[in-house]
Backbone bond lengths (Angstrom), bond angles and torsions (degrees), N, CA, C in turn:
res aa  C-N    CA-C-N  psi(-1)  N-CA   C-N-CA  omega(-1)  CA-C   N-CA-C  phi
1 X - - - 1.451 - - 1.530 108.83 -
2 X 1.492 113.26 143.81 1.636 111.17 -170.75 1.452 96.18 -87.93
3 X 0.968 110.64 143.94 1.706 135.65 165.41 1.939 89.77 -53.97
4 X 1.504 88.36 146.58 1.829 106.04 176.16 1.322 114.55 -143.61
5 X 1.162 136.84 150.17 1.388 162.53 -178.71 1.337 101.07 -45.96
6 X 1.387 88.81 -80.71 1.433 133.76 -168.72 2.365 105.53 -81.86
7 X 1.384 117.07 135.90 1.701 109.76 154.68 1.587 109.66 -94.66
8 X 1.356 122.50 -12.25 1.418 124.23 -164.96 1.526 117.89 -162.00
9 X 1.317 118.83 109.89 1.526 125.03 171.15 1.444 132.23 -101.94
10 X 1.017 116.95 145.16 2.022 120.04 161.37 1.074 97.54 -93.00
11 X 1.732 125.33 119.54 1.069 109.64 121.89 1.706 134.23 -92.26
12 X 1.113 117.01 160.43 1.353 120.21 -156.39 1.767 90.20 -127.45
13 X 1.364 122.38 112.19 1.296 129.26 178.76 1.471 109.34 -127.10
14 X 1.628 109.38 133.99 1.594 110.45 175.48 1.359 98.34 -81.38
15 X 1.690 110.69 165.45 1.323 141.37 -167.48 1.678 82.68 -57.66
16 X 1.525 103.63 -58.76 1.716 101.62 -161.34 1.549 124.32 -65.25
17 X 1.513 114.72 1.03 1.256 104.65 173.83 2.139 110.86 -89.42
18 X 1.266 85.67 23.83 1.762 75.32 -177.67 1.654 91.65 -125.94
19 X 1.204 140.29 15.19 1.337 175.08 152.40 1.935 105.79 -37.21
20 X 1.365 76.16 -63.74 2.137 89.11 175.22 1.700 94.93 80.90
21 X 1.678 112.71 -129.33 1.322 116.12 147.36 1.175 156.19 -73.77
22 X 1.744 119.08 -9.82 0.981 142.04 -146.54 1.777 100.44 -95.14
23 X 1.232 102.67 160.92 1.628 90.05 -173.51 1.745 95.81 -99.85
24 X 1.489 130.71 49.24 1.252 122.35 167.87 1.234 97.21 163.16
25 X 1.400 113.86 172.38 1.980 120.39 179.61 1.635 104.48 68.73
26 X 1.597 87.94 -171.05 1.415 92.00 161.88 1.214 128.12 -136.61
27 X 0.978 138.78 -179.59 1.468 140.52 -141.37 1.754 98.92 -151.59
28 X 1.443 91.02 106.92 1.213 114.11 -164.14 2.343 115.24 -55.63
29 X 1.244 88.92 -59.50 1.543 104.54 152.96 1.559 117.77 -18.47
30 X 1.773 108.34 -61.89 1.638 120.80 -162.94 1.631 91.75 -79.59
31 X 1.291 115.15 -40.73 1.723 113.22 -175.75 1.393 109.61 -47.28
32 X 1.940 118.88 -64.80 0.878 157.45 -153.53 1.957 86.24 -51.43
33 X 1.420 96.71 -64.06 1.815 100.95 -172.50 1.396 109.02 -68.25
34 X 1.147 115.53 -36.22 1.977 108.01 179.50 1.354 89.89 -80.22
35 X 1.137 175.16 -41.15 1.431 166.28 160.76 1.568 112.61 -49.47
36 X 1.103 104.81 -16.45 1.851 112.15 168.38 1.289 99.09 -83.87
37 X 1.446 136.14 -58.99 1.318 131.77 -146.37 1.935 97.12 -100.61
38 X 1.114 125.21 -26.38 1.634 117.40 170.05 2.027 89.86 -63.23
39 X 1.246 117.88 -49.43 1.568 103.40 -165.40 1.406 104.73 -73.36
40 X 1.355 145.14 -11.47 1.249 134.39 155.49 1.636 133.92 -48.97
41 X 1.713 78.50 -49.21 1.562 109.29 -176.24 1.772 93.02 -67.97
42 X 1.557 136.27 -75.01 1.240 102.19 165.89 1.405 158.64 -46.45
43 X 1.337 125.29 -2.35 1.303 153.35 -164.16 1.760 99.08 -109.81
44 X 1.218 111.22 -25.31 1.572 113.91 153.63 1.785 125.00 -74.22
45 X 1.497 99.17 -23.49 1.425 92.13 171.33 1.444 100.64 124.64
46 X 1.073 129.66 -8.16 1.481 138.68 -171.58 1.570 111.74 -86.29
47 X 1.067 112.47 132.60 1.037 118.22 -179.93 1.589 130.06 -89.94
48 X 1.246 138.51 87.61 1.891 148.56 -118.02 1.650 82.89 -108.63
49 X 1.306 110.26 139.13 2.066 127.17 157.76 0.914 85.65 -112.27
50 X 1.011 156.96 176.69 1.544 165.31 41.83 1.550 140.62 -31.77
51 X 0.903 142.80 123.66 1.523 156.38 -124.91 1.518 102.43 -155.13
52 X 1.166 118.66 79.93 1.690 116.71 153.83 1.255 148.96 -85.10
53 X 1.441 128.30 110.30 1.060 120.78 -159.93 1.631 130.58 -84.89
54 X 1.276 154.40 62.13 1.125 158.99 -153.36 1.779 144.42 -18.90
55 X 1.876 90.14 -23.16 1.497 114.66 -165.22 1.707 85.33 -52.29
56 X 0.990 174.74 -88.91 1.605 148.97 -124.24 1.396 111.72 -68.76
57 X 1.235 130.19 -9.27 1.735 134.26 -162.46 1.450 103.27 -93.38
């Protein structure tokens, strides 16, 4: 297991970064990759909150 900074984070994400290009919703693709890299980031040992914000829906 890699050594970390951090044991536990917030991230705090607006509605519109799961958006991609589209001017609203979400965009399955942009989910797909921020759901790759939060499950990395736990699989290091870190402990993820997450906070979504809605304004694009």
């Amino acid at each position: 297991m890699t050594t970390t900074k951090y044991k536990r984070v917030l991230l705090k994400l607006s509605g519109e970064a799961f958006r991609g290009e589209a001017d609203y919703g979400i965009d399955a693709a942009t989910l797909a990759r921020i759901a790759k890299q939060i499950k990395q980031t736990i699989e290091m040992g870190v402990g993820v909150a997450i906070v979504v914000g809605g304004g694009n829906i």
